[in-house]
N, C-alpha and C positions, 0 to 999 in steps of 0.2 A: 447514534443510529438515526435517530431526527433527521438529522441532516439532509437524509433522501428526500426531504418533502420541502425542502430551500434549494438545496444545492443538488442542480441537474447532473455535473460530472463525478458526483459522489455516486447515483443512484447505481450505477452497473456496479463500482467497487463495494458500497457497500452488500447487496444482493448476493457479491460470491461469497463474502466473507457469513452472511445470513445463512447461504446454504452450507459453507463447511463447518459453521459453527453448529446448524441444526443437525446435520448426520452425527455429528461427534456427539452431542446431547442425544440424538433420540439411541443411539447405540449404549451408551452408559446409562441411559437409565433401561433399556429394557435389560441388561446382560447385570444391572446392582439390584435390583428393582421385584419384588414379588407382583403376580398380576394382581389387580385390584381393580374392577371395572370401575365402579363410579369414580375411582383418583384418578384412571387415567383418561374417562371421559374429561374430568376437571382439570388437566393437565392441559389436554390436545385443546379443546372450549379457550383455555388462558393462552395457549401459544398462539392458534389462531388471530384473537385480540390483540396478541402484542405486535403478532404479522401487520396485519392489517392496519395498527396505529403507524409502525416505521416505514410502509409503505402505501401509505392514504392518499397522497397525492400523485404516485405513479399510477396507482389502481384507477385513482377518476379520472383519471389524463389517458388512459386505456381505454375504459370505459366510454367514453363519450368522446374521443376524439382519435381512438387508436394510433396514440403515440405516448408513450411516460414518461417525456418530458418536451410532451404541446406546452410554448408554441413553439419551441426550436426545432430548426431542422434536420434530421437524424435518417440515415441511409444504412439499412443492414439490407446486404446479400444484394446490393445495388437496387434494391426498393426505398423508393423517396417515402418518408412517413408523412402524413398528413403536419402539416407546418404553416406559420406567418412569417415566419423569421430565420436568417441565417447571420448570427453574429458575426461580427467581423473576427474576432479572436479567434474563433471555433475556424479561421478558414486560412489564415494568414500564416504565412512561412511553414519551415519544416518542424514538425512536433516532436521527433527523436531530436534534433540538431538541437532546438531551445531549450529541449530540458537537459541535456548534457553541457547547455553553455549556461543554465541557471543552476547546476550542483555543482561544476565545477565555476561558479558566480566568473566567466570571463566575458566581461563587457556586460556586468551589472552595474544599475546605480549604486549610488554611497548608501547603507543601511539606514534604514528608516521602520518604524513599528508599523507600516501599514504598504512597504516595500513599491513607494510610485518614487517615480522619476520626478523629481523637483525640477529637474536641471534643462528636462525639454531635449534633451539630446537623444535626435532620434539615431544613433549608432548604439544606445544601450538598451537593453530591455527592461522593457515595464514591469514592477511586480512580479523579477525574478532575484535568486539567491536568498542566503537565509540559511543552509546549512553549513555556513564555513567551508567554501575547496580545500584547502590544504587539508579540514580534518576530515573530509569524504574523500580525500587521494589515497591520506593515510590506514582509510579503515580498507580501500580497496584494497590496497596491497598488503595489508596485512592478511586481508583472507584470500589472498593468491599467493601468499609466501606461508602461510600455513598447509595448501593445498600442495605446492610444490617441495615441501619438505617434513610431507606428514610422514612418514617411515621412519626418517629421523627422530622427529619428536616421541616419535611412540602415539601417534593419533590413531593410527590406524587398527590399534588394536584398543580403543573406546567406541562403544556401541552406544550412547548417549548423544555426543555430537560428533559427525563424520561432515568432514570439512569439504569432500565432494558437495552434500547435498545440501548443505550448508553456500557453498557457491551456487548449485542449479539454483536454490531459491532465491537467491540474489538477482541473478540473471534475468529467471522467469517472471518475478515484481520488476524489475527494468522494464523488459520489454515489453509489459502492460501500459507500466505507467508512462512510457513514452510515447508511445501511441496514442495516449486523452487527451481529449479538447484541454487546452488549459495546462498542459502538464508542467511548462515551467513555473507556474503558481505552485512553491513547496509547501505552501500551506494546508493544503486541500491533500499531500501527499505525504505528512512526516512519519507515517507507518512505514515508507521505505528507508530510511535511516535510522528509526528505530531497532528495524530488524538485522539491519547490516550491523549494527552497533551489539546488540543483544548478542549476535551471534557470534561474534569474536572478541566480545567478554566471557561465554561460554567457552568458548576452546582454551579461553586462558585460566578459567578457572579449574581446567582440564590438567593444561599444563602445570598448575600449582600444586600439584597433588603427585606429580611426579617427582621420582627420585632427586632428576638429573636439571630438575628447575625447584628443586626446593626454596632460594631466595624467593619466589614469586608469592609462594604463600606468605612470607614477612613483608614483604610490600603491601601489599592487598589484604 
């Protein structure tokens, strides 16, 4: 969560996941939780602190320069923020298009642990791929051919994972993530194939429990 106060194109990602993770905490703890004024004075006091340590440097870059992440330059709702600078990265070609040619790595450089173009060939892109294409093709269609043959399986009738919402969230992390500065850098983004990944390891783990896939549970 640090991160926010290094890395500018973290800060909005991290923030949403801040507030779905804070609703989800402040709901279980009031609905498990007896009232206790001073513990939850000392609850809200430590949340606060933790807020404002993973968000220190948006808050000062707010604060004195009403932008959270001066000096770059950032446009919501077609208002220019107060800025020095417009990266070249942040401006250059199309941001859906890069990042679906850096997950599916077509016309990436050759692998490297710090993912730059050695090679100078400006026909590949800098600092993309990293998730293996073939095994992010593989996991797509896996949860489109789980969705289109949920009846069959018997998914449809597990309230645990539904392979519908299972895809919307696929989708809805796509078209976030496609849309950021930077988005064919998958390092700054590997919670989107962890989730794809997680998510139709569940459905299999689903399927393993079933009759009519009993082998799955002796593989697995």
């Amino acid at each position: 969560a640090m991160a926010a106060n290094t890395k500018p194109q973290l800060t909005v990602l991290i923030a949403l996941i801040w507030g779905i993770a804070g609703i989800r905490l402040i709901w279980l703890y009031v609905t498990n939780t007896k009232f206790n004024g001073r513990r939850n004075i000392f609850t809200l006091l430590l949340s606060v602190i933790a807020s404002g340590l993973i968000f220190a440097t948006p808050i000062k870059n707010v604060a004195l320069y009403s932008n959270p992440v001066y000096p770059v330059k950032v446009q919501v709702a077609g208002i220019v923020l107060n800025h020095r600078t417009t990266p070249a990265t942040y401006s250059q070609g199309n941001r859906p298009q890069k990042w679906l040619q850096s997950i599916l790595e077509i016309n990436t450089p050759e692998w490297s642990a710090d993912q730059f173009n050695r090679t100078n060939d400006k026909t590949l892109l800098d600092r993309a791929g990293g998730f293996f294409g073939a095994y992010v093709i593989f996991n797509l269609f896996l949860l489109i051919f789980f969705n289109l043959k949920k009846h069959t399986l018997q998914l449809n009738e597990n309230k645990q994972v539904n392979p519908n919402v299972a895809l919307i969230i696929v989708l809805l992390t796509s078209a976030f993530i496609a849309n950021f500065p930077q988005s064919h850098e998958l390092r700054y983004f590997m919670f989107w194939m962890i989730t794809l990944v997680s998510l139709n390891l569940s459905i299999v783990a689903i399927l393993s429990q079933n009759t009519i896939f009993g082998w799955l549970k002796k593989s697995i």
